[in-house]
Steps between C-alpha positions, in 0.01 A plus 500: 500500500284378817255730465443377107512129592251572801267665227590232283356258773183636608381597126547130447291438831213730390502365188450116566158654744341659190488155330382315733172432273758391225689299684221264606460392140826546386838229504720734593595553833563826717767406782404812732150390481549163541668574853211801592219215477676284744446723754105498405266317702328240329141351479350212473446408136718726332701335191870377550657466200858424423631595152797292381722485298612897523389686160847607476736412678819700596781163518362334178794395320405209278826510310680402832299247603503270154267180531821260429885597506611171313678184671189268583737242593380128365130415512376204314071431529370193681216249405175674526274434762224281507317466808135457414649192231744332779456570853285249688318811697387855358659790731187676633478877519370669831473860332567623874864635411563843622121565660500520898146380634313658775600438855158414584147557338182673716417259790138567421382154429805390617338122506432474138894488432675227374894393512532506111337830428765698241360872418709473209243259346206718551581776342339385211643622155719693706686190649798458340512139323612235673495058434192349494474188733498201319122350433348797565343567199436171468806297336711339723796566305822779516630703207802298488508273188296179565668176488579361125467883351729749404444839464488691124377812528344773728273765411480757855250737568558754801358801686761803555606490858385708826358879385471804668088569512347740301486911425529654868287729308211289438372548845383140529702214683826559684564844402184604500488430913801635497379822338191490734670450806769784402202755436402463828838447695458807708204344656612145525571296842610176441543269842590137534575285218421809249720709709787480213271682294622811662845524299370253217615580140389400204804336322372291219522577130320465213468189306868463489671159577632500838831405607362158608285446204821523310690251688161272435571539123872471575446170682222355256780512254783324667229262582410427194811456372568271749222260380516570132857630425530180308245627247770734374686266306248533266603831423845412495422164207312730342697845462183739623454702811148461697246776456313634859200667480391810728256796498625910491381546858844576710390218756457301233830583358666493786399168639597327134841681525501342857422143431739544187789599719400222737461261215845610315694688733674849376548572255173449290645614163535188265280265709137542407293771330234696667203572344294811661130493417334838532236471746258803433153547350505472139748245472449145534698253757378125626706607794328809583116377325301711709635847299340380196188381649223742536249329732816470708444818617129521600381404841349175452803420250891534611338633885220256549638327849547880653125519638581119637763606643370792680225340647746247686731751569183631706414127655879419646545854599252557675607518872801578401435868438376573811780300647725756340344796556477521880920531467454813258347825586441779198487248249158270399608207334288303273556151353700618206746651737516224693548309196778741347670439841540129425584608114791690674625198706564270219607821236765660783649104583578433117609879489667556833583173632205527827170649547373612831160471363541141482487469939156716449283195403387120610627200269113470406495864353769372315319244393187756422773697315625208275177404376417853381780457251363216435138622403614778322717323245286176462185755392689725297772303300478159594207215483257704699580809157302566192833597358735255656521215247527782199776665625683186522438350193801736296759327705321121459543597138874550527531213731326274223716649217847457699414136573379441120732703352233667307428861437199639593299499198239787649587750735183549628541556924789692676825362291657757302486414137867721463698336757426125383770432273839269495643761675335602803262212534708202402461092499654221615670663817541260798439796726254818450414719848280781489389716731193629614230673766348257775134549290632428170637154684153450639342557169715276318421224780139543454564474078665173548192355648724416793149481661605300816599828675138587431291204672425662775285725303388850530664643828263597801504876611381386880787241603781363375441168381730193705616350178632742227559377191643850366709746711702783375816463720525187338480608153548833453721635678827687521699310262243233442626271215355296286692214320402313199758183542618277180552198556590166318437166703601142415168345625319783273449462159464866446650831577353623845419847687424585812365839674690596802386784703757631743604157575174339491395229247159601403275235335423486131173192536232748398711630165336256243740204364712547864465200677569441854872492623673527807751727390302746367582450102314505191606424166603805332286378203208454741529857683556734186138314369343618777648808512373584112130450563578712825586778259197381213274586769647827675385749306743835572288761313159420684691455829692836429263710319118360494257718726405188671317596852559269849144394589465551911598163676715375192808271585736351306816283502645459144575843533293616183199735534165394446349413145 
């Protein structure tokens, strides 16, 4: 009997070493050669990657562990909650929750710092959201209700929460130094502040929502509930359920399901319906614009700001490769490692809580860093983009038919002819929320003519300019929202709307028929005029699909290429 289980034992051992090269892209798991590779040296670079939950699991009982047993013992609901409509302040969001900072940044230029520097906000679209001081896009006003107004209806726009980057594969970005740096591990001597590079791993996924950028969703949906629970009565008068709107992508899907449960607590079944747009090529979505766009996809369409980009990545960073190098031996860095290093510090703090790249660079690189973002988005989906204003346009159109109650008469941008009907794309809700990518916010910004986060103009490539006008950590990114507030006011004689943009009260004064008001509003008559002969003169198909050519030295900032 020994001698059969000892046989027994070591077949199973030999067996788990001859597939190895399964394993690697398999989900199942091999216990013995889970515990060999512990005892494995490992290199810098290699991929760490935890699979969870277990394919199969051995103590899955579901039948013994029912969701509810009975006896709830009494519950009755309370009064909704209202706090944008009645408190006299707005409860700001930090977006810090979770994330530990560095202990301290290079002390190379250690006299350029300042007391209020937060590496959190110069991440750019990789910052996760946070509240916009009041004024500072230019209306000194909060998102709380103004005096003498009352609150009817919310439309929300927001970004999925914090990601994991992209294919480890690719060989660009994080996991491309990664990769690089493992290839040539054996060679590698990393001293002084690189000296963790020794037993580095790469632990970051791929495209996935991480654990924070689910509690960002999470929390963006007891927030808003919070402010606009009171909108639900509405629902209640009127016997119907609201309709969310998100795209097939399983961040995307998994960030609505998180602001949902945030929103409406578990369970989900019998409070709202969830509509899934496919986001692929071939299929149209205002959400996801840029799959149905062709010019999208050329360089001087959808990837116009990546050459600006790169050519301040190689201003700011400068010294700092050298700076770098003399602490790493085997291993020439060039400015897009460099770069990928500071992709890593704000991709492993939203992933893994803290970075140790983060301690590797001064509070101006960070600065340097920000602004790329910055370049990058405002010449290739924003203002700065041929495309930009096109892409947006789909969603103006479904903002403008929501608000007039109207269908669509032509589908003739991104909106999906199929999917507008009663049903799934409904009227005279109080609340709608979609969500979205950070670009397709930026393009929709840059449809609505919102063109005071574009008077700074094109962006330099040498400097960054002192005042900025248009920053990405501002509005695009992790869990950026957008809110288009209803609002009725005594000393109004018409229905009002304002645009709030993670907290901020942007100005509507260069939207035609919008006059001048300290709170930000425009009458809802006003804004949906201006927002028709923004769509009369955004034309989708010779955005999308005209061979139009960028002439050398072109800039723009309507977002709309040239004519």
């Amino acid at each position: 009997m020994f001698l059969r289980v000892g046989a027994a034992f070591f077949a199973g051992f030999f067996v788990c070493l001859a597939v190895v090269a399964q394993y690697a892209s398999s989900n199942q798991s091999c216990l013995l050669f889970s515990l060999f590779t512990d005892l494995l040296p490992t290199h810098a670079g290699t991929p760490e990657w935890h699979q969870y939950p277990p394919a199969e699991p051995t103590n899955a009982f579901p039948s013994m562990f029912p969701s509810s047993v009975g006896y709830p013992g009494p519950t009755q609901a309370g009064a909704e909650p209202g706090v944008a409509a009645t408190a006299p302040a707005y409860p700001l969001h930090s977006g810090l929750v979770h994330l530990v900072p560095p202990t301290r940044f290079s002390q190379d230029n250690a006299k350029d710092r300042t007391k209020d520097f937060d590496i959190f906000r110069n991440w750019g679209s990789l910052s996760p959201w946070y509240s916009i001081q009041r004024g500072k896009f230019g209306i000194d006003s909060g998102p709380e209700a103004p005096n003498t107004c009352n609150i009817t209806g919310v439309h929300l726009l927001h970004r999925h929460g914090a990601r994991y980057p992209g294919d480890y594969s690719r060989g660009t970005g994080p996991g491309g130094f990664a990769s690089k740096l493992n290839m040539n591990a054996e060679n590698v001597t990393a001293t002084g502040p690189l000296s963790f590079l020794d037993d580095w791993t790469y632990k970051l996924g791929n495209e996935g929502l991480t654990p924070f950028g689910r509690s960002q969703l999470y929390d963006l949906g007891v927030s808003m509930r919070m402010r606009y629970g009171f909108l639900l009565k509405n629902f209640s008068e009127t016997n119907t359920l609201p309709v969310f709107r998100t795209e097939s992508q399983t961040r995307m899907l998994n960030s609505a399901q998180n602001f949902a449960l945030g929103f409406f607590g578990y369970p989900l079944e019998g409070q709202y319906q969830q509509q899934i747009m496919i986001e692929a090529k071939g299929f149209n979505n205002s959400l996801a614009p840029y799959r149905s766009c062709a010019n999208n996809d050329v360089p001087s369409g959808g990837y116009r700001g990546q050459p600006y980009a790169d050519a301040w990545k190689a201003v700011y960073l400068n010294d700092t490769v050298p700076r770098l190098q003399q602490y790493l031996d085997g291993f020439e860095l060039d400015v897009e490692d460099v770069y990928a290093m500071q992709e890593l510090c704000a991709f492993e703090t939203v992933a893994l809580g803290y970075s140790k790249f983060c301690e590797l660079f001064t509070e101006k690189e960070w600065e340097g860093f920000d602004y790329s973002y910055d370049l990058n988005l405002w010449y290739g989906v924003a203002w700065g983009s041929p495309v930009g204003r096109g892409e947006g346009i789909g969603y103006v159109q479904e903002l403008v038919s929501r608000l007039t109650q109207t269908p669509i008469e032509t589908h003739n941008s991104s909106t999906n002819a199929t999917l507008h009907n009663a049903v799934t794309f409904p009227f005279g809700h109080s609340l709608y929320v979609d969500a979205t990518h950070e670009v397709v916010v930026l393009n929709v910004l840059t449809a609505l003519n919102l063109s005071s986060f574009a008077a700074m103009g094109p962006l330099p490539i040498d400097r960054i300019p002192k005042r900025r006008t248009f920053r990405t950590a501002e509005l695009a990114s992790f869990a950026t929202n957008v809110q288009f507030q209803l609002l009725s006011c005594s000393t109004e004689p018409d229905p009002q709307i304002r645009v709030i943009v993670n907290d901020g009260v942007a100005p509507l004064t260069n939207l035609e028929g919008c006059e001048d008001h300290p709170d930000g509003m425009c009458s809802i008559h006003a804004f949906v005029d201006a927002q028709k002969e923004n769509i009369r003169s955004t034309d989708w198909d010779f955005v999308c699909n005209a061979d139009w050519t960028i002439p050398d030295g072109w800039e723009t900032t309507t977002g709309y290429p040239p004519l």
